[in-house]
N, C-alpha and C positions, 0 to 999 in steps of 0.2 A: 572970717574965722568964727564969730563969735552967733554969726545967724545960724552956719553950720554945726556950731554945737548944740543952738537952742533947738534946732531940729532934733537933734540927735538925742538930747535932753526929754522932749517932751515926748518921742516915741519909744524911749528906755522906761517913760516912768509907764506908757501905755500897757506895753510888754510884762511888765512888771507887776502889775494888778490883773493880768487873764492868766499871767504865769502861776500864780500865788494862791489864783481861785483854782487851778487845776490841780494844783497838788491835792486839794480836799476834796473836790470829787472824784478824782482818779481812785485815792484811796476809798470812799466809798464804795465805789463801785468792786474797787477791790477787795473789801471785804465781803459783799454779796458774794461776787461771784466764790469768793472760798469758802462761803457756808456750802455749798453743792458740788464742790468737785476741789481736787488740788488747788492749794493757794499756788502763785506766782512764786514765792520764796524757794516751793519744792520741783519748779521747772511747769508747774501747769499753765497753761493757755485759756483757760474757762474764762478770762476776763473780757476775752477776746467777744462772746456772743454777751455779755452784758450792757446795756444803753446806757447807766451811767458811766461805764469808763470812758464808753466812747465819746459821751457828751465832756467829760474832763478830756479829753485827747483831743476835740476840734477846740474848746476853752485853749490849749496848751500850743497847737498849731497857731491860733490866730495873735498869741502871744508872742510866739516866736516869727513871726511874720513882722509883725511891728519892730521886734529885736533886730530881725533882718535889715531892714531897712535903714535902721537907728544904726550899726554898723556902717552901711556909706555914706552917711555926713558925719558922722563924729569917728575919732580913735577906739579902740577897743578899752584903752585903759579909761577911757570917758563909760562909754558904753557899758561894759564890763560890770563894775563895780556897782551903779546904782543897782542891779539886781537884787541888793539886801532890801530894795522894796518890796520884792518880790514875798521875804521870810518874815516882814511886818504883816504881809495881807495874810500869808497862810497862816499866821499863830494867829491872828485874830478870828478868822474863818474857823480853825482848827477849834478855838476856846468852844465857838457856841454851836458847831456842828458837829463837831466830833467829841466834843465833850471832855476835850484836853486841856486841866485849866491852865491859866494866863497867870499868873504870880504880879504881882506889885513889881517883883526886879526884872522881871520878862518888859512889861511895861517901859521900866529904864532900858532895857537893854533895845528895844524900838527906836526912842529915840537918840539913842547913840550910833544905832544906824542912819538915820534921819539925818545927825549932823556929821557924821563922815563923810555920807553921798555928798551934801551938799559944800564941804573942804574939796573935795575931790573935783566937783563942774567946775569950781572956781577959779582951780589951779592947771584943768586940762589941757595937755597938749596942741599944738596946730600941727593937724596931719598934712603929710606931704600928699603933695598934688598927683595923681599916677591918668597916664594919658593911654595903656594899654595894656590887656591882661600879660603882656610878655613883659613888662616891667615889673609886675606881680610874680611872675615865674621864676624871674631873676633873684627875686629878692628869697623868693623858693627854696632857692636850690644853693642860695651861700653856704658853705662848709658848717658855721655856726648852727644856722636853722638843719640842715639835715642832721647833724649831731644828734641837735634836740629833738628831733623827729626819731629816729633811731632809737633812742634811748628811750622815749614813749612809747612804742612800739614792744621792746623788750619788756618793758617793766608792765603793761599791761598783758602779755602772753605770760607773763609769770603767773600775774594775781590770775586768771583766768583760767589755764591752765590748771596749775599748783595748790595756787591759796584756795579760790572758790570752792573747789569740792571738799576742802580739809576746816576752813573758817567763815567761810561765807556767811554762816547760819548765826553767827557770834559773834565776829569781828564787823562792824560797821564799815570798818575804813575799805575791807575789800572791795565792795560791793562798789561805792561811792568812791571808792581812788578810782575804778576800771571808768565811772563817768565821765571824774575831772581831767583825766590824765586824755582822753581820746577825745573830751569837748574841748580841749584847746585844740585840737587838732582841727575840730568840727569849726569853731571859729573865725580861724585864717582863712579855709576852707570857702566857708560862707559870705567870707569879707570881698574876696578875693570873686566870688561869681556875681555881689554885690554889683561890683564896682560893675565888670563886664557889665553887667544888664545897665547899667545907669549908663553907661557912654555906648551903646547898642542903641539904647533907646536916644538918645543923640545924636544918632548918624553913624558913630559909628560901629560898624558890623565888627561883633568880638565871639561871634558864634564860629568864625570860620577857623579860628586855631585850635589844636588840639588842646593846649595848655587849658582851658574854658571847660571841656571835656574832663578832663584829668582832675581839677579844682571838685566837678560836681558827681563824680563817682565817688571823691574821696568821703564830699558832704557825706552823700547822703550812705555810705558804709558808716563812716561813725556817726552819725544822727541815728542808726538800726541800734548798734551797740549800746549808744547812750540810752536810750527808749529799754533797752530791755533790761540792762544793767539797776536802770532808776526803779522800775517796778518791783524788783527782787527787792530794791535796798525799801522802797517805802512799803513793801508787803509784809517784809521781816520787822523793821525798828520803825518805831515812833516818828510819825509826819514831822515834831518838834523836834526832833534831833537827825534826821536829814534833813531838811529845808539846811537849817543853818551851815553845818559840816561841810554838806556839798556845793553850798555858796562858797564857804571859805578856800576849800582849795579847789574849785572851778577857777573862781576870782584870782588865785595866786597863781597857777599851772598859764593860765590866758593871757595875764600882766606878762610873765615872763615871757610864752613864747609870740606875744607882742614886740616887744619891743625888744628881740632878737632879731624877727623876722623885717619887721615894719622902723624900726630905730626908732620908736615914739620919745626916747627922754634925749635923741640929739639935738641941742641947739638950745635947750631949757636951761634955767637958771639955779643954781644947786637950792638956793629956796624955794620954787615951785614944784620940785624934787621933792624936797625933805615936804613940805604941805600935802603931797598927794601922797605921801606914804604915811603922815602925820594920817590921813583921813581915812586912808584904808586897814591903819592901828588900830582905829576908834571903831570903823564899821566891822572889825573882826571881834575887837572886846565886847561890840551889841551884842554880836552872834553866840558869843560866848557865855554871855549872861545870860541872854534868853534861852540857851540850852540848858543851862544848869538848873532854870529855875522850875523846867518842865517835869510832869511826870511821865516815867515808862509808860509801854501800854501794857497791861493787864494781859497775862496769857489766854489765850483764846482755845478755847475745844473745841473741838467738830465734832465729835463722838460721846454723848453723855456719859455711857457704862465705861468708855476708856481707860477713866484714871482708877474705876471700881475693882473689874476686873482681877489686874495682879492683886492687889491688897485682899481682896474675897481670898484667892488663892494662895496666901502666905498668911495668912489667918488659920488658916483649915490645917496645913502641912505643919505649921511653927507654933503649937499652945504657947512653951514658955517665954517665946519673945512675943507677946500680943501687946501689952502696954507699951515696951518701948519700940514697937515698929510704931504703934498708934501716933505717940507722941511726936514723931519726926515726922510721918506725913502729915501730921494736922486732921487725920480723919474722924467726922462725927462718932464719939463714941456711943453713941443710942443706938446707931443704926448697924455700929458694927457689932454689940453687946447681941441684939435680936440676931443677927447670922449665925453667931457661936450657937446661942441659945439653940436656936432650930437646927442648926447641924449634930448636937449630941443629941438634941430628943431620939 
């Protein structure tokens, strides 16, 4: 048990520092490419021919590869959770490349991360033994797990649907519920062709059921989803305040349909129970901290004359509201005084 979790351990924390560094270069990249064309937020694809995104994309792939992995020796609720290492590397990356500063209580809120992960390896599960991906399928297809399958399923066609085109641009949680909510899905998904390829490459052949099939269409539909849903959400809000967010309810949506799907807390002791929820209170209050202490990002213009424009225009038409339009948008009154001036000459 305990060699398999330290596996599982050591390439969760690997996963977790390429994860961490891609978030910062992705967004970089994503900022380039929206100075030249549509940002990602507004449905554009221009990220798509920029070299930094991509260099954060193989960063982000070789993270989740080690993730992959760390999935077939440890539980997901093992797995899972250390990812708040992930939100330690990108605020720190974020303070001195993006220029997002780092707070004193951001600080604390790290190491409150730091030591829920480590309540959480402590008190880990022992994952049950699975000898074929049709034991996997089984555990699939219980009444319970399809429920909650179903019900992800709807509630993400909602926010997608519905919400995205009405809140997307303002509400955070859309963007990054449509992640959490289909990366649990991506998950089980992942665990589940895991396993196959670990007892394939053992002798025995798991390529030959469909269920193996079925598990890696499913991956790799919501790994598309999650990829595209995550760029909206880190092109619109603050690298600081997604990282954290979508750790918290990734980590929560994953716990649950873990240990629906897989029964991770049968056989456990109501105190290694209450510890690993003890740890995941704590790595949520990091998250918490360190989001509060960040600042927004600054709105951005692609267009210099943009914001001039109307105001030029509602200057000219409106004399007796000039001071108090001024006053509300904050515009330089020198420069708007010379326009007056040289429009009545």
């Amino acid at each position: 048990m305990y060699s398999s979790n330290l596996k599982g351990f050591i390439l969760a924390m690997v996963s977790s520092a390429f994860i961490g560094s891609s978030f910062i270069i992705k967004k970089k990249g994503l900022r380039r490419a929206g100075v030249n064309g549509p940002r990602a937020s507004v449905g554009g694809y221009g990220y798509l021919l920029e070299p930094l995104w991509w260099i954060g994309m193989i960063t982000m792939i070789v993270g989740e590869i080690a993730n992959f992995v760390a999935y077939i020796y440890a539980p997901a609720v093992l797995v899972t959770p250390l990812g708040a290492l992930s939100i330690i590397v990108s605020a720190v990356l974020a303070h001195f490349m993006l220029k997002e500063k780092l707070q004193k209580m951001g600080t604390l809120g790290c190491l409150l991360c730091i030591v829920g992960s480590t309540v959480i390896v402590l008190h880990a599960p022992e994952e049950e033994s699975l000898s074929s991906v049709e034991q996997i399928w089984e555990l699939a297809i219980q009444p319970a797990f399809l429920l909650y399958t179903a019900a992800a399923v709807a509630i993400t066609l909602v926010l997608v649907l519905h919400c995205a085109p009405r809140c997307g641009q303002t509400n955070i949680m859309v963007y990054i519920g449509i992640c959490s909510i289909i990366g649990s899905l991506t998950v089980m998904s992942i665990k589940a062709i895991g396993i196959a390829i670990e007892l394939t490459l053992e002798g025995t052949n798991q390529l030959k059921y469909f269920q193996t099939w079925i598990f890696a269409m499913v991956a790799i539909t919501c790994i598309i989803t999650q990829l595209n849903y995550l760029n909206m959400a880190l092109d619109t809000f603050n690298t600081a305040v997604v990282s954290p967010i979508y750790y918290a309810l990734f980590t929560s949506f994953t716990i649950l349909a873990s240990a629906i799907m897989f029964k991770d807390y049968s056989g456990q002791s109501a105190s290694s129970i209450a510890s690993e929820l003890c740890g995941f209170i704590t790595v949520l209050s990091g998250t918490a901290i360190l989001h509060s202490t960040r600042e927004p990002d600054p709105p951005i213009i692609t267009d210099l004359y943009t914001p001039i424009s109307p105001r030029v225009s509602w200057y000219i038409q409106g004399n007796g509201e000039l001071w108090k339009q001024k006053d509300e948008d904050g515009s330089p009154p020198t420069f708007i005084t010379i326009l007056r001036q040289d429009y009545f000459k």
